[in-house]
C-alpha positions as CSV (number, residue, x, y, z in Angstrom):
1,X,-34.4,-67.0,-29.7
2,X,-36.8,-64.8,-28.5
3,X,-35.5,-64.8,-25.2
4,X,-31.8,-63.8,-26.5
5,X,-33.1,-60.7,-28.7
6,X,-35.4,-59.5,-25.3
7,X,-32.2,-60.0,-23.3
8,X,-30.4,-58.1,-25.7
9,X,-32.4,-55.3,-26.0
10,X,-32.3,-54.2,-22.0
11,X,-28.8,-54.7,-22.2
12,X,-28.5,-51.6,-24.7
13,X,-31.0,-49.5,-22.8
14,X,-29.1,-50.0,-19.3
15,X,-26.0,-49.4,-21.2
16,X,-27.5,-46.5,-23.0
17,X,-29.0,-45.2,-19.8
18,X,-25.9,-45.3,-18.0
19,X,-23.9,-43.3,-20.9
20,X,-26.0,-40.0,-21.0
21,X,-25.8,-39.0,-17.5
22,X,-22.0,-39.8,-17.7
23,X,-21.7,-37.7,-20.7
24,X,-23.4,-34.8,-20.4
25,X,-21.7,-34.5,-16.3
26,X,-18.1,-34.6,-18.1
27,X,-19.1,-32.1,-21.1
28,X,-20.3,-29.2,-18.3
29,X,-21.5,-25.8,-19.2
30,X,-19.9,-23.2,-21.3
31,X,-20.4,-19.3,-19.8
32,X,-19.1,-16.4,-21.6
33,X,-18.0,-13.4,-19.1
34,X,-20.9,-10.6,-20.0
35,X,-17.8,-8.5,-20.3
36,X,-17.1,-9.7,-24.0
37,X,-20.9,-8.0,-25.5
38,X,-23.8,-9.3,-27.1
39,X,-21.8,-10.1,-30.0
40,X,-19.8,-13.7,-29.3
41,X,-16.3,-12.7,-30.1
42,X,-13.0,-13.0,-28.3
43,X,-11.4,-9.6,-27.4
44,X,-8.9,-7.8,-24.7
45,X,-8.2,-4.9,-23.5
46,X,-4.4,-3.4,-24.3
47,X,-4.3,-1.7,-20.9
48,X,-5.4,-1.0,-17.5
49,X,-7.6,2.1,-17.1
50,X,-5.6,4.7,-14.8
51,X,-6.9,8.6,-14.4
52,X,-4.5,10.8,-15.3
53,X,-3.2,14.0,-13.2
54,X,-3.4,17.6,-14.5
55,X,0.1,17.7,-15.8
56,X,0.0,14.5,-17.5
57,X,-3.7,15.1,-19.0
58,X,-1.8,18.1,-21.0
59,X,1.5,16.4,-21.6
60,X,3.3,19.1,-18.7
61,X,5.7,15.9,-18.1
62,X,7.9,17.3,-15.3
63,X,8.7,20.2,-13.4
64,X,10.1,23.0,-15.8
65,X,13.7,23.5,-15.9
66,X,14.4,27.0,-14.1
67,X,16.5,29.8,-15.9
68,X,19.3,31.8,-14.0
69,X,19.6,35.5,-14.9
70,X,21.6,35.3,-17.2
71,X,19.7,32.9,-19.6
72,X,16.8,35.2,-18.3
73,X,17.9,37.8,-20.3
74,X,19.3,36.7,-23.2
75,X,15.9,34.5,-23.9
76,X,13.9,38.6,-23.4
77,X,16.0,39.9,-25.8
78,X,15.6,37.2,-28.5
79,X,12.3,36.7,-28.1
80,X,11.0,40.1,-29.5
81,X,7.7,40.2,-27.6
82,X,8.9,40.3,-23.5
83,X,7.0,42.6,-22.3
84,X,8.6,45.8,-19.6
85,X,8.8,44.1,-16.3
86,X,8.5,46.0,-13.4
87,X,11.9,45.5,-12.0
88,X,13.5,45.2,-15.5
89,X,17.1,46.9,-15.3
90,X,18.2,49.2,-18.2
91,X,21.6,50.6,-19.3
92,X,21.9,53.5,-21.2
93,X,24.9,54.8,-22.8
94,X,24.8,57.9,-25.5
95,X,27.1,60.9,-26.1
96,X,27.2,64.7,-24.5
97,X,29.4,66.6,-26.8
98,X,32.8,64.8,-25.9
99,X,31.4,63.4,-22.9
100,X,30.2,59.3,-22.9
101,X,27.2,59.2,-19.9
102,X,26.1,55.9,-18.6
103,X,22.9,55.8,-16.7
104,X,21.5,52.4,-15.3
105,X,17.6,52.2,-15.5
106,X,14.6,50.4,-14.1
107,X,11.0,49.6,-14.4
108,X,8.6,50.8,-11.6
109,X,5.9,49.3,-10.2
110,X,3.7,51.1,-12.8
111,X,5.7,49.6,-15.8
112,X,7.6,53.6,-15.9
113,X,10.8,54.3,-16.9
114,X,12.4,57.5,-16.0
115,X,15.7,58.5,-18.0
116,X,17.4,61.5,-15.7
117,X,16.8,64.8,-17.2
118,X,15.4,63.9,-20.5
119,X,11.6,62.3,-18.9
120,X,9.6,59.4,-18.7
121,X,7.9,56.9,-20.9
122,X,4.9,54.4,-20.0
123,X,6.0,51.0,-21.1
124,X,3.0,49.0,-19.7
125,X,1.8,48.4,-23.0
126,X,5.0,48.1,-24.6
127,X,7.3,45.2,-25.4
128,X,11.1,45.6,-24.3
129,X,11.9,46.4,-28.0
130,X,9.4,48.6,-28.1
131,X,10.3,50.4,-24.9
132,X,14.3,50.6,-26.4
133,X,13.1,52.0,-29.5
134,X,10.8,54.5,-27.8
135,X,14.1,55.6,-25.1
136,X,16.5,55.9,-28.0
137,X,14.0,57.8,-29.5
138,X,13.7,60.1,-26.8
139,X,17.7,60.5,-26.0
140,X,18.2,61.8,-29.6
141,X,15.7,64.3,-29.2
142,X,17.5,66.0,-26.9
143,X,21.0,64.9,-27.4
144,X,21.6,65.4,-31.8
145,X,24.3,62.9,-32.8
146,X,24.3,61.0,-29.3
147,X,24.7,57.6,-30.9
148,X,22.4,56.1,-28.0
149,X,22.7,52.4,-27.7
150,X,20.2,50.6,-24.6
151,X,20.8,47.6,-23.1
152,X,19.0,45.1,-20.5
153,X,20.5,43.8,-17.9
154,X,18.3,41.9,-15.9
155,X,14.9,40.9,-15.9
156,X,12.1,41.7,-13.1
157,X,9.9,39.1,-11.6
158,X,6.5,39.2,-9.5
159,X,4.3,37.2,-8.3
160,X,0.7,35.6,-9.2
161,X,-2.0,33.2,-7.0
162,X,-3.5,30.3,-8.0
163,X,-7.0,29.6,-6.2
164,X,-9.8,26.9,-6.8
165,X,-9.1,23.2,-7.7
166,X,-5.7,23.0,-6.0
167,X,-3.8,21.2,-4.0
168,X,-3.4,24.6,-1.9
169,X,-3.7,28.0,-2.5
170,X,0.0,29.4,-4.1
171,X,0.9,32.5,-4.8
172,X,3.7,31.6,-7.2
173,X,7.0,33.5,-8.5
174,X,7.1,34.6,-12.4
175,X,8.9,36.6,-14.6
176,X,8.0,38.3,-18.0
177,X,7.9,35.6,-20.4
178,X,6.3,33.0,-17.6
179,X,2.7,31.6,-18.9
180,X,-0.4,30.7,-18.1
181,X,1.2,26.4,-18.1
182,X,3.6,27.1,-16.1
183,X,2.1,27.8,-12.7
184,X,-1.1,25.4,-12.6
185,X,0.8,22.4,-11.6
186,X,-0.6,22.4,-7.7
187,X,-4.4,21.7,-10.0
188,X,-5.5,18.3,-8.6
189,X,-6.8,16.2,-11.1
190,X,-10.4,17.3,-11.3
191,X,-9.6,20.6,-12.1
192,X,-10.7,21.7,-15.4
193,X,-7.9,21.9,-18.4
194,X,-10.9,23.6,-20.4
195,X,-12.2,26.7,-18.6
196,X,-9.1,28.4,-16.7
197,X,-10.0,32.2,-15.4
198,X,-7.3,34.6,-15.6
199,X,-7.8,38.0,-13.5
200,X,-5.7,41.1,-14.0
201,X,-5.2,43.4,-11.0
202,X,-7.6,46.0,-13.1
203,X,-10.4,43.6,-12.7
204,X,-10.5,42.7,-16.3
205,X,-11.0,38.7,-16.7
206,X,-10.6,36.0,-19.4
207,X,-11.5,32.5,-19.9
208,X,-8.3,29.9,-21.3
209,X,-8.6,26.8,-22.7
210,X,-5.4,25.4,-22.2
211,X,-5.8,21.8,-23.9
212,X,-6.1,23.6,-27.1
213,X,-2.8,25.5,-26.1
214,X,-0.9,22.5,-25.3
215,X,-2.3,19.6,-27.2
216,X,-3.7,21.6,-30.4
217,X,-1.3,24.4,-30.6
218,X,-3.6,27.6,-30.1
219,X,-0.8,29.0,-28.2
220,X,-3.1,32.6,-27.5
221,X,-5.0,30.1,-24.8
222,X,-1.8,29.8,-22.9
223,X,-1.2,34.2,-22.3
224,X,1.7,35.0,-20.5
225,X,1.3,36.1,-17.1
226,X,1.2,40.1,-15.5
227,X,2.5,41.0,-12.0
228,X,-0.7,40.8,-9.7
229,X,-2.6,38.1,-11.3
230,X,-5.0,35.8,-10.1
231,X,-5.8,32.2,-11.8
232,X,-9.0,30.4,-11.3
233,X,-9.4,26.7,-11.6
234,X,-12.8,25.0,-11.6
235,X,-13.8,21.5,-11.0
236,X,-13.9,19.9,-14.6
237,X,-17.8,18.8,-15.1
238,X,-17.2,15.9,-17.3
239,X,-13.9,13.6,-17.2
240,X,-13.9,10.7,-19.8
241,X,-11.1,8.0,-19.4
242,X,-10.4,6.4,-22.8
243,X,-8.0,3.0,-23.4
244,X,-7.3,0.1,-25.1
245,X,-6.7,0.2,-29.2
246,X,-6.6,3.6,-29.4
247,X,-3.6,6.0,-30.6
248,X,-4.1,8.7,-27.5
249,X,-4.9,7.4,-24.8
250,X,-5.8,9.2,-21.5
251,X,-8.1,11.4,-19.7
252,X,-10.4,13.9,-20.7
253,X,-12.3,16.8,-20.9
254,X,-14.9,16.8,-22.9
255,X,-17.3,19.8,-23.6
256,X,-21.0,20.5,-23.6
257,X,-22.4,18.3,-26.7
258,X,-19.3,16.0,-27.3
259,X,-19.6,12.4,-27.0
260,X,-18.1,9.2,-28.6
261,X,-17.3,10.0,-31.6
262,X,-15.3,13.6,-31.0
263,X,-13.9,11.1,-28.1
264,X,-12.3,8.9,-30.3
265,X,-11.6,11.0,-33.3
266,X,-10.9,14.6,-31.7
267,X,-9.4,13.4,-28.8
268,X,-8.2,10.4,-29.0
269,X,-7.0,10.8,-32.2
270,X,-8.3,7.3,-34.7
271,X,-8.4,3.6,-33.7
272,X,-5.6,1.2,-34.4
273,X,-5.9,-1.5,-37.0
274,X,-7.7,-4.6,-35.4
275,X,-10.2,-2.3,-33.1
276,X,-13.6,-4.4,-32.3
277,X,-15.5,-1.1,-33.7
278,X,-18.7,-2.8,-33.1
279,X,-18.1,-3.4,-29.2
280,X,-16.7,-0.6,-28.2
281,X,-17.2,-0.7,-24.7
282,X,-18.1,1.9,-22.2
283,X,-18.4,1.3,-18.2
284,X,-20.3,3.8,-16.0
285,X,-21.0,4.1,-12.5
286,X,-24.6,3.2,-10.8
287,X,-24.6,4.8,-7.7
288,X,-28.0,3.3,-6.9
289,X,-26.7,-0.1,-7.6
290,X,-23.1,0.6,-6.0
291,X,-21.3,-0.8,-9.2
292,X,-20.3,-0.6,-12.8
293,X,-22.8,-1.2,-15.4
294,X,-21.2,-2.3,-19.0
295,X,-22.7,-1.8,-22.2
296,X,-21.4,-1.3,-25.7
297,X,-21.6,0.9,-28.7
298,X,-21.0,0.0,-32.5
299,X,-19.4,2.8,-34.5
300,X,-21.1,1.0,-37.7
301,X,-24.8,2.6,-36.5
302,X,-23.7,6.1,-37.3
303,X,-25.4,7.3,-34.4
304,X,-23.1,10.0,-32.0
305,X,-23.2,7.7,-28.1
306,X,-23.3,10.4,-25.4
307,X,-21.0,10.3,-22.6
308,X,-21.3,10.9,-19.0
309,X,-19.1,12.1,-16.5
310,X,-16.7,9.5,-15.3
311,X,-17.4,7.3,-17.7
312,X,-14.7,4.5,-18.8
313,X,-14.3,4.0,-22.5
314,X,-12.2,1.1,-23.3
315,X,-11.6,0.0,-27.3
316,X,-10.8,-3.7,-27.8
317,X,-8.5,-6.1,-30.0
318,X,-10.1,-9.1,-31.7
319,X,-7.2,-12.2,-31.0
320,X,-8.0,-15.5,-32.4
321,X,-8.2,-17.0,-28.9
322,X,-10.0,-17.6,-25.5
323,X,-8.9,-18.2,-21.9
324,X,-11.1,-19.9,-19.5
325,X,-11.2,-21.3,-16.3
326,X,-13.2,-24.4,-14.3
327,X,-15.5,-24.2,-11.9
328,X,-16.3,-27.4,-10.0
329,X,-18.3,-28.3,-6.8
330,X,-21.8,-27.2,-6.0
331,X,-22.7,-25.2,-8.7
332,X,-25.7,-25.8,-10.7
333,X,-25.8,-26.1,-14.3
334,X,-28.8,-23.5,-15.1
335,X,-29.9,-21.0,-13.5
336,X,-32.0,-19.3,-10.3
337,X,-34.5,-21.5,-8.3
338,X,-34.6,-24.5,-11.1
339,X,-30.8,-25.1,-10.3
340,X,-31.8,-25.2,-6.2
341,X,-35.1,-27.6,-6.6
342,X,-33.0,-30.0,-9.6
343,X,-30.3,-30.2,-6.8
344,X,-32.0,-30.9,-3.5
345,X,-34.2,-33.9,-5.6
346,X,-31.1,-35.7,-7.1
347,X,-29.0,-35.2,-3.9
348,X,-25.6,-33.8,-3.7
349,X,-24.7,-33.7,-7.5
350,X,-21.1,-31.9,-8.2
351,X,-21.7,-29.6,-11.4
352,X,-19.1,-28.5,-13.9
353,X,-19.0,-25.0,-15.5
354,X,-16.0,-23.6,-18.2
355,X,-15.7,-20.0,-17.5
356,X,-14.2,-17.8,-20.5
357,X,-13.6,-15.2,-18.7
358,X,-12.4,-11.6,-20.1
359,X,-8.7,-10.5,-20.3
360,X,-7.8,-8.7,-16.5
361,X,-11.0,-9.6,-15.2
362,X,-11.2,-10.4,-11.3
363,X,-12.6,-13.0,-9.0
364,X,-15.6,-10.8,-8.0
365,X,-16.6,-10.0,-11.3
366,X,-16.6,-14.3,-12.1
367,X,-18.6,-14.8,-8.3
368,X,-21.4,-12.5,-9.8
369,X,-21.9,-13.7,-13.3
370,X,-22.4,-17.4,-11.6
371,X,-24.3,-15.5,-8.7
372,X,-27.6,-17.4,-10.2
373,X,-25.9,-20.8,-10.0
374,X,-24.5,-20.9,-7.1
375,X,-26.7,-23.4,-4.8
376,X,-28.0,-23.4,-1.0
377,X,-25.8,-26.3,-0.2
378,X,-22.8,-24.3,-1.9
379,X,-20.3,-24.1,1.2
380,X,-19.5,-20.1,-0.1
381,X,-16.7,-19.7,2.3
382,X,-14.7,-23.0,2.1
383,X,-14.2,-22.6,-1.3
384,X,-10.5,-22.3,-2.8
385,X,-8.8,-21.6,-6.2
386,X,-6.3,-24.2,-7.6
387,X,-3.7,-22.5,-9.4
388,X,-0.8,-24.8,-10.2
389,X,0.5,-26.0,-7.4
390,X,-0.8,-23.3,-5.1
391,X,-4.4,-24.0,-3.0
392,X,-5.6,-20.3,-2.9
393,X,-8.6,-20.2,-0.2
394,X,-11.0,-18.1,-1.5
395,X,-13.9,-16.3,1.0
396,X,-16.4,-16.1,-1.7
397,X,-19.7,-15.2,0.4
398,X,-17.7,-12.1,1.6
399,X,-16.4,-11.2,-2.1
400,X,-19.7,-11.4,-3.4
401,X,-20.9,-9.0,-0.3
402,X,-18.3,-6.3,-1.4
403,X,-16.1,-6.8,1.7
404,X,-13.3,-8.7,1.0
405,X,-9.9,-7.1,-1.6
406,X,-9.0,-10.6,-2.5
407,X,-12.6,-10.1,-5.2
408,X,-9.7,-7.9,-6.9
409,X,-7.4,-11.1,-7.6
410,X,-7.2,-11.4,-11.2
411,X,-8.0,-15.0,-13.4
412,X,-5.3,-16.8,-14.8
413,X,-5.7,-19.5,-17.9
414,X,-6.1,-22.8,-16.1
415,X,-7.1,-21.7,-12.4
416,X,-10.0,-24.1,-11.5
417,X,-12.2,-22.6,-8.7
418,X,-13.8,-25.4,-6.0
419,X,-16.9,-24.8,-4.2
420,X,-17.6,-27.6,-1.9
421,X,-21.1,-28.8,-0.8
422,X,-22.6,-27.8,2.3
423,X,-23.3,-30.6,4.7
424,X,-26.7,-29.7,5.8
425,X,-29.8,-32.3,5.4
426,X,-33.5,-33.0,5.9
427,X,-33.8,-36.7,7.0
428,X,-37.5,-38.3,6.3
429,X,-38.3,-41.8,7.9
430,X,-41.3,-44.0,8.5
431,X,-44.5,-43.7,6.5
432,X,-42.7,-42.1,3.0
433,X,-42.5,-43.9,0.0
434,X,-38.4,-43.3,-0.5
435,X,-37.2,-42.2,2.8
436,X,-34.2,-40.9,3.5
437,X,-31.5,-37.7,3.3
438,X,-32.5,-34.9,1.7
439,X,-30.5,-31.4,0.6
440,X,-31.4,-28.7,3.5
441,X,-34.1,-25.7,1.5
442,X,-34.3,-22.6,3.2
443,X,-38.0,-21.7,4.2
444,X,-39.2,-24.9,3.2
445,X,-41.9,-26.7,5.5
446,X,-42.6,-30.4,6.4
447,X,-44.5,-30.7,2.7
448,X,-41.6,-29.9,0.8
449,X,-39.3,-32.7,2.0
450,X,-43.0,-35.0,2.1
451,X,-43.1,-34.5,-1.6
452,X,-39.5,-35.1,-1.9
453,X,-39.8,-38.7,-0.2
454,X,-42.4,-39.1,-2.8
455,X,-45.6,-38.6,-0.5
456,X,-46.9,-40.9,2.1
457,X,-46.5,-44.2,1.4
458,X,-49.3,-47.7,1.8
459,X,-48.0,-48.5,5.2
460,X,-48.5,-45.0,6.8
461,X,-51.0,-44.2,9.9
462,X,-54.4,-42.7,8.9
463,X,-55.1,-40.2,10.3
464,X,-51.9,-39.0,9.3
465,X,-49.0,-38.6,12.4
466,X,-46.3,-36.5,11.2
467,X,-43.3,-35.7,14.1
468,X,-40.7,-33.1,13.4
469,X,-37.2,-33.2,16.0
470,X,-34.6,-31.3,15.6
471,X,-30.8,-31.9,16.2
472,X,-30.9,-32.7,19.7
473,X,-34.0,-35.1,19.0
474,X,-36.3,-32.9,20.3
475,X,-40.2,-32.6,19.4
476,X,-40.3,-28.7,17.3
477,X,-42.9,-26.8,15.9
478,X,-44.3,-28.7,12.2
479,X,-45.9,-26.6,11.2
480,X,-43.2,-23.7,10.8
481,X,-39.6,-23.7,8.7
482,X,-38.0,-27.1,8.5
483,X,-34.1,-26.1,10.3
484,X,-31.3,-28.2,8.9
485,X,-30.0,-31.1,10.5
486,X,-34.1,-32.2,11.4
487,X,-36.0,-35.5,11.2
488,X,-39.3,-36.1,10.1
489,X,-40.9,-39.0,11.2
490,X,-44.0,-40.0,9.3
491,X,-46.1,-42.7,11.8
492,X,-46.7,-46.3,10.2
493,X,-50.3,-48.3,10.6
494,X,-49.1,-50.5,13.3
495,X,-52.1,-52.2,13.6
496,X,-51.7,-54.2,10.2
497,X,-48.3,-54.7,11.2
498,X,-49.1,-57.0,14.6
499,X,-52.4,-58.2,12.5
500,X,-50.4,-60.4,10.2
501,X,-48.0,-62.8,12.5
502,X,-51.4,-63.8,14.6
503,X,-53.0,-64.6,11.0
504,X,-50.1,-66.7,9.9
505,X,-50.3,-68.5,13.5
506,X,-54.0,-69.4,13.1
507,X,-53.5,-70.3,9.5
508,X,-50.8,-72.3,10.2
509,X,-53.2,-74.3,13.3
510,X,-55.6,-75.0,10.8
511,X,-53.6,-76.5,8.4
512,X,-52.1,-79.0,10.9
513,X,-56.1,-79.8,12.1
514,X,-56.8,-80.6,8.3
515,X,-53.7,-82.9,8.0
516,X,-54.8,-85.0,11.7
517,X,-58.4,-85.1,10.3
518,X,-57.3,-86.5,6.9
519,X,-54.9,-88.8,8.4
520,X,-57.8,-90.3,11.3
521,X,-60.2,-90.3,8.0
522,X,-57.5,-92.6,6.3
523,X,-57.3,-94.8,9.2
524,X,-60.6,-95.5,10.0
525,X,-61.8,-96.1,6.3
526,X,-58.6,-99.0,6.2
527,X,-60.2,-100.5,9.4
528,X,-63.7,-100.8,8.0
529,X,-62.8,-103.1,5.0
């Protein structure tokens, strides 16, 4: 009975033993992309970041429809503020006794109008209603009971030049009632939509902030222009992209002291229902580490974030769900050097890792969150990406150096990404307690694979004899870097080894001797009686 239970007993512990190992190889490891925060909860982004252009960071849209002469004029004299043009044409009709006179007009260079025989008037202050009344005024003067009446007939144009952040210098065709908006379209998109200069030809200068023209409605930041003109544009000094769950999105400009909150609130005009307000996240540029570093902000601190320039503000959606990906193959299943040593003593284990990975994120961005796991035996380079049907090879080594466009492919729910093993090995024979193949270290010595055999075993030579060949079999340096595909031979006591057959031999004489002695005793006692 006691037998049965014993037997019993081991049975459960083999089968026990055999379970774990199987278990915990099927469940695998779980990795959240760092792109999701601190805070464990699933959320994507509504929409690729893009920069914007000039035109489209103040809603210019298209080119502006032009106006023919005729539209020209009638849009001057409804408009009540068109300022005297030099080139503006004039028609003047009044009365000389019985007499109707007709005299056609025009604007000098010097915004003067002359009227034949009556004078002059200065209209480079003056508005084209203000010029008409200031004429009729004049005509009756002269000229009782003239009935004057003034019309215009065309309007003047000239021409102003746009310098700076361009495309290419332009010197650019306008007429009276052209502004400021209208001729800054050759602005690259680093020019500044904040800080515009306007020059006059008298040297005076002002400062125009068109994004408070055009998107706030301050419409004495967008003048209109003067014959002889010159517009500024500077480089912006700090451009803000903003996307995701957010009414306004865009690019832009924002000014000494603002930072997330006027962002999101000034510019961007509120969050949408569902925003993750306590992960809002912001990507900037390290140009000493040559990529993006992430981090995120929660609007629930109070605290204003500051922003720098170029940064990449993105505001997320919480959805109920999660997509990942597998990753099977040589991976380890923690992390840095304890994933290497766990792997080269158990031999070539395959690992198993679930990736939730973050809405439009890329293969790149996956290789260097599992950078850590990755193995010395992990074939980098033969790897592939199973999507569907389709066997993607994928050149992972080269991805992970910053070389190769196919980092950029985005994930898919599903994809299961292969790394193969390596075939590279350490092979330990003679005098080693469990000789055999062992996973390939870099910069490990003859020790290391030693210790992995389990050390010297009973049967090995003192003093110790330890061989290292290489591939082609031949005798290397052992006391330097083990190369792959090398054999270490540990040297056996061969002395106990021939010692033992010529023992048996002997003992086996003597035993026959014994038996003839005992038999002639036998004999010679029965003779006796």
């Amino acid at each position: 009975m006691k037998r049965v239970r014993t037997i019993g007993l081991l049975t459960l512990i083999l089968l026990f033993a055999g379970t774990v190992p199987l278990l915990s190889a099927e469940a695998g490891l779980v990795i959240r992309s760092p792109l999701f925060g601190p805070v464990s909860r699933p959320v994507v982004q509504e929409s690729e970041l893009k920069r914007q252009s000039f035109a489209d960071q103040l809603g210019l849209g298209g080119e502006s429809a032009q106006l023919t002469d005729q539209q020209r004029v009638l849009s001057a004299i409804s408009s009540g503020y068109y300022p005297v043009t030099p080139g503006d044409g004039y028609r003047l009709v009044y009365l000389d006794g019985m007499k109707t006179v007709t005299v056609d007009l025009q604007v000098d260079e010097k915004r003067n109008v002359t009227i034949p025989g009556l004078g002059s008037i200065d209209g480079s202050q003056m508005s084209w209603a203000q010029a008409r009344d200031a004429i009729l005024a004049m005509v009756r003067t002269y000229h009782s009971y003239s009935n004057p009446q003034l019309v215009l007939t065309s309007t003047g144009t000239f021409t102003v030049s746009v310098i700076g952040e361009v495309t290419g210098t332009r010197v650019i065709p306008a007429w009276g009632l052209s502004r400021l908006s209208e001729v800054v379209r050759s602005a690259t998109s680093w020019a500044s939509t904040r800080e515009i200069l306007v020059t006059s030809v008298d040297g005076t200068a002002r400062t125009y902030d068109l994004y408070k023209a055009l998107r706030k409605g301050d419409l004495d930041e967008d003048p209109l222009l003067k014959s002889g003109d010159v517009i500024t544009l500077v480089r912006a000094e700090k451009l803000v992209q903003l996307g995701g769950n957010v009414y306004q999105k865009g690019t832009y400009q924002l000014q000494e002291g603002e930072g997330l909150n006027a962002l999101l609130s000034y510019y961007g005009g509120g969050l949408l229902a569902g925003s993750d307000i306590q992960n809002i996240r912001i990507q900037r540029y390290n140009e000493s580490a040559g990529g993006w570093d992430v981090f995120f902000a929660n609007m629930l601190d109070g605290a204003d974030v500051p922003l720098q320039h170029l940064d990449q503000v993105i505001i997320d959606t919480i959805l109920p769900s999660i997509q990942s990906i597998t990753i099977e193959g040589a991976v380890g299943t923690s992390e840095g050097a304890d994933a290497t040593t766990a792997t080269a003593q158990m031999g070539y284990a395959s690992g198993k890792i679930f990736y939730q990975f973050y809405p439009q994120e890329n293969l790149r961005q996956l290789l260097t969150t599992i950078a850590s796991r990755l193995l010395t035996v992990s074939d980098l380079d033969g790897s592939y990406l199973l999507r569907g049907e389709e066997k993607i090879p994928i050149r992972a080594q080269q991805i992970l150096y910053g070389n190769d466009e196919q980092g950029l492919l985005r994930l898919m729910a599903g994809d299961t990404l292969v790394i193969p093993f390596n075939q590279r090995f350490v092979t330990v024979s003679g005098g080693g307690v469990r000789s055999g193949i062992f996973a390939y270290v870099p910069e490990k010595g003859v020790n290391y694979y030693i210790a992995l055999a389990g050390g010297l075993s009973d049967d090995a030579a003192y003093p110790t004899s330890i061989k290292l060949l290489g591939s082609d079999g031949k005798k290397i340096d052992k006391e330097g870097e083990v190369p792959p595909e090398s054999t270490i031979v540990v040297a056996k006591n061969t002395f106990v080894k021939d010692l033992a057959p010529t023992v048996a031999v002997i003992g086996l004489v003597s035993s026959i001797l014994a038996i003839i002695a005992g038999v002639l005793s036998i004999v010679l006692d029965a003779k006796k009686l």
